[in-house]
C-alpha positions in Angstrom: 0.0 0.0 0.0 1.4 3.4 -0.5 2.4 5.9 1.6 5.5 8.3 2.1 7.8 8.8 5.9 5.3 11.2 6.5 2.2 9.7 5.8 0.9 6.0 6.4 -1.7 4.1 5.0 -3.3 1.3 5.9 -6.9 -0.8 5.1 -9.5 -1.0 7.9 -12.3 -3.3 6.1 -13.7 -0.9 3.5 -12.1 2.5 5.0 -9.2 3.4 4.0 -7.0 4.8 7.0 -4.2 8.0 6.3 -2.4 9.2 9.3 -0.2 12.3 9.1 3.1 10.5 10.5 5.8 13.1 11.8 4.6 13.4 15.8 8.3 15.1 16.5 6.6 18.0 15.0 3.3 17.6 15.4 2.4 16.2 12.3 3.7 19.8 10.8 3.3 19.5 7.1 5.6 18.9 4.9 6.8 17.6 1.1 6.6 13.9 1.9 3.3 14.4 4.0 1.8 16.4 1.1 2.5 13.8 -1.7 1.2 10.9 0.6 -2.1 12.8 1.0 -2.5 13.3 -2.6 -1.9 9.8 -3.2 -3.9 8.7 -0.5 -7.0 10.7 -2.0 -6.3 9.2 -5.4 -6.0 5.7 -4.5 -9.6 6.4 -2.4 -11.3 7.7 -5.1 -9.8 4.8 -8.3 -10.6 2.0 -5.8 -14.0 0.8 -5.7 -13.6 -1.3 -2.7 -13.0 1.5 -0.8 -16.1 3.2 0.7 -14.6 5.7 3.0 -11.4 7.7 4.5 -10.4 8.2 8.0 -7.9 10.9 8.0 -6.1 11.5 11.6 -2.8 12.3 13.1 -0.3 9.9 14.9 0.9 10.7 18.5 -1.5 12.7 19.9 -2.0 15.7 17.8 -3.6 15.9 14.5 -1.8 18.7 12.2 0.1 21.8 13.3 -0.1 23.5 9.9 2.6 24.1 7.5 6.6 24.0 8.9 7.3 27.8 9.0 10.9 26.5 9.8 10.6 25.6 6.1 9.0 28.6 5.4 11.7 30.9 7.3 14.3 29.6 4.9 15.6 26.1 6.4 14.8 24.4 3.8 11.5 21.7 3.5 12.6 18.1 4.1 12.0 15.7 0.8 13.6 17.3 -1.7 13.8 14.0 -3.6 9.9 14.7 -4.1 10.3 17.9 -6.3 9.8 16.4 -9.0 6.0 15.7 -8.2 5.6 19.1 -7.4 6.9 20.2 -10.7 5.1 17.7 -12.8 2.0 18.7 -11.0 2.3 22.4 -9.5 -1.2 22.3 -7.7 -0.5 18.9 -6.2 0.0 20.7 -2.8 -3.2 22.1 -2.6 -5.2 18.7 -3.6 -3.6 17.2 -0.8 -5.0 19.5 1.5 -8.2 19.4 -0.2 -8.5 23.0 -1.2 -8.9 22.1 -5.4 -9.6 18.0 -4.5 -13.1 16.4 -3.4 -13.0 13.1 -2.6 -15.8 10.7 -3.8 -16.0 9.1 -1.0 -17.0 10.2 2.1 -14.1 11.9 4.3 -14.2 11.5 8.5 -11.3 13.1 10.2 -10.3 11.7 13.7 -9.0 14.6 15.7 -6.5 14.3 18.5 -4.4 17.1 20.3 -3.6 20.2 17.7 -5.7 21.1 14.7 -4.5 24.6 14.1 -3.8 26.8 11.2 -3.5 24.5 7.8 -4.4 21.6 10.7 -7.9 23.5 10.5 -7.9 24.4 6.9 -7.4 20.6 5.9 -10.5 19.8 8.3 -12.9 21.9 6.3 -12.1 20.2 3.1 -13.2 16.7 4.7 -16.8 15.7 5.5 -17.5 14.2 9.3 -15.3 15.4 12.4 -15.1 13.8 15.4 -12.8 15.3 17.8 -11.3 14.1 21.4 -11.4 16.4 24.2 -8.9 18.2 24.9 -8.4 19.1 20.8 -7.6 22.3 19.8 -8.5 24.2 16.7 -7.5 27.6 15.2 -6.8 29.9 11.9 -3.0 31.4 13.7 -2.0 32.9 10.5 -2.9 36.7 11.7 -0.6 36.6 14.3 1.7 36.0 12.4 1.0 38.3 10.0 0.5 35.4 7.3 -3.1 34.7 5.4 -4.7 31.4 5.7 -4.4 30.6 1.9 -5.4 27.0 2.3 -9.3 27.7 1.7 -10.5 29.7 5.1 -11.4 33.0 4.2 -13.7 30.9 1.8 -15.0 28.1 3.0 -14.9 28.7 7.0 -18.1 31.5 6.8 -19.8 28.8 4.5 -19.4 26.3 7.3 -20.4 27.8 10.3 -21.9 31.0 11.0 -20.1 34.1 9.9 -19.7 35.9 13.4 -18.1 32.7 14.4 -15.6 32.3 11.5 -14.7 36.1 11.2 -13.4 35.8 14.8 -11.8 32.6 14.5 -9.9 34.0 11.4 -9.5 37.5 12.7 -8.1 37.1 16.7 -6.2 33.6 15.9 -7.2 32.5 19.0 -7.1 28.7 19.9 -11.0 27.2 20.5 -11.2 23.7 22.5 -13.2 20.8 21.4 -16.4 21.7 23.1 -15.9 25.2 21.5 -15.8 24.0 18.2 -18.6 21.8 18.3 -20.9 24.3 19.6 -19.9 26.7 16.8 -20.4 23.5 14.4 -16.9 22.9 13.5 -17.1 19.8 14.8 -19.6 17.2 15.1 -18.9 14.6 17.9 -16.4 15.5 21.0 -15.3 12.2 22.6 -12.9 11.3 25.1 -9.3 11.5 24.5 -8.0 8.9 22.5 -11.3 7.5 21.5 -11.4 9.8 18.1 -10.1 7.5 15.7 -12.6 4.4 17.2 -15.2 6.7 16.6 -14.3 7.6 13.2 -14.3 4.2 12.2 -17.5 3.8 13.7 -19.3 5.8 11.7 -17.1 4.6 8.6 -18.7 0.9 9.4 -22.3 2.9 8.8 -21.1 4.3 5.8 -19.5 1.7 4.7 -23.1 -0.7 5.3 -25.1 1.9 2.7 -25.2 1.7 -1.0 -21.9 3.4 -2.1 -23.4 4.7 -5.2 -26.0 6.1 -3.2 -23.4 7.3 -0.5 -21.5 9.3 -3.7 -24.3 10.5 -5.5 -25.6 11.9 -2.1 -22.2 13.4 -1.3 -21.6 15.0 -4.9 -25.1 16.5 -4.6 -24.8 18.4 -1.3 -21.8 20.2 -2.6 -22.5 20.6 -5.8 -25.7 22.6 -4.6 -24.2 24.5 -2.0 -24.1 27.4 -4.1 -27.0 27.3 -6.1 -30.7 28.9 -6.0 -33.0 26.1 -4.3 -34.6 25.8 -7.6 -31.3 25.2 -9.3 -30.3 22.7 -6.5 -33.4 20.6 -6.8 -33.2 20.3 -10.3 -29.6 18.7 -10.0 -30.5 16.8 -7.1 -32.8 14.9 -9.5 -30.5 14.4 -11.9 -28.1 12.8 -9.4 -30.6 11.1 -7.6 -33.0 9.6 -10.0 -30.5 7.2 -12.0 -29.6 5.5 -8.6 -33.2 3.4 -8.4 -31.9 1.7 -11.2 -29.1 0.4 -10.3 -28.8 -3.5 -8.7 -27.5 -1.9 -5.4 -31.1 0.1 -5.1 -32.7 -3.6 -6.0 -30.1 -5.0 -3.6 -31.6 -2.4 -0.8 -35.3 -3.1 -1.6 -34.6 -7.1 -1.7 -32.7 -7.2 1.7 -35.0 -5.4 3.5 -38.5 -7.4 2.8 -36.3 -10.5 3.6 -34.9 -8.7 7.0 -30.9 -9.3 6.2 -28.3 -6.9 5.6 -27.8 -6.3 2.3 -24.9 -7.3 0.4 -24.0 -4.1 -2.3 -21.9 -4.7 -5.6 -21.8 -1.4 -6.7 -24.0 -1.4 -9.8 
């Protein structure tokens, strides 16, 4: 399976596990990190036996942002990985999921820091589940840097605008229980327990019809920004095909015969 020093991957059933992999700097991202996300997205959305992605951080913290000793002048560690960059310029920016969606469904697992491009990666997934003492933030103001990963975009389209103006504006760290109640997040659990609960709701996912599961997911984006009229009309589009299919027969079958079903996606 791939995977760089940075970033490891590994199969969990259906879900498909990356874990930001450089804990001596709290999962700070860097080259080899960056490629191994963009890989691990790819391989996610080419293979049809995976249904979802569990994206979380190894000891204890989740992402610290981007390596400003990198971005001081020191240098960013994996120079052998240029040459991705140059064949594919914007390849740091899928991996972060600013100009990538996934098709499948993305559930981060949250433990310890989420801050600056920590937080901006989180808005690009789909379910967050967070351990308690987690902390999130947009730092770049105080450092008189701009949170180019997505924020100033995406953040007011998340939660309410009040919220994300202050979040962006002070660069002030928010807790777990704080982030939820702005709707950052969507399940605070105790410490340690973030990952088991990601995979927990994977295993749901992971039970439904996964063309249903991406149809759904491609239509509440691609709406977001539409007229209601405009929306429903594509929802149709999206929606109707999937009663055709043999997993929406699959569905229909398994439940007047009370068993689980069992989907082929087709």
């Amino acid at each position: 399976m791939a995977g760089t020093e940075h970033l490891t991957v590994r199969r969990e059933d259906a879900t498909l596990v990356l874990t930001l992999d450089r804990p001596d700097a709290r999962n700070a991202l860097s080259l080899p990190m960056l490629v191994g996300l963009y890989d691990g997205w790819i391989q996610a959305d080419e293979d049809d036996t995976i249904r979802s992605v569990v994206l979380t951080g190894a000891g204890g913290a989740f992402c610290a942002g981007m390596d400003l000793k990198a971005l001081a002048g020191d240098g960013m560690r994996g120079e052998h990985y240029r040459d991705r960059l140059k064949a594919d310029p914007d390849l740091h920016w899928k991996a972060m999921l600013r100009h990538h969606r996934p098709r499948k469904p993305v559930i981060a697992a949250v433990e310890g820091p989420c801050v600056a491009g920590g937080t901006e990666i989180l808005q690009g997934t789909d379910i967050r589940v967070a351990g308690e003492s987690a902390t999130f933030g947009l730092f770049e103001v105080r450092r008189g840097l701009f949170p180019i990963g997505g924020s100033t975009v995406r953040l007011p389209r998340q939660i309410p605008r009040t919220h994300a103006l202050e979040m962006l504006l002070t660069g002030r760290p928010y807790n777990a229980r704080e982030a939820a109640g702005i709707g950052l997040i969507g399940h605070v659990v105790p410490d340690g327990t973030a990952l088991a609960k990601a995979l927990e709701i994977a295993g749901r996912i992971n039970a439904c019809g996964p063309l249903a599961v991406e149809a759904v997911k491609a239509s509440v984006y691609e709406s977001a920004e539409m007229t209601e009229t405009d929306g429903l009309a594509a929802e149709l589009t999206r929606g109707w095909p999937i009663f055709d299919t043999a997993d929406a027969k699959e569905g229909a079958r398994a439940f007047a015969e009370k068993r689980p079903p069992v989907y082929k996606r087709a």
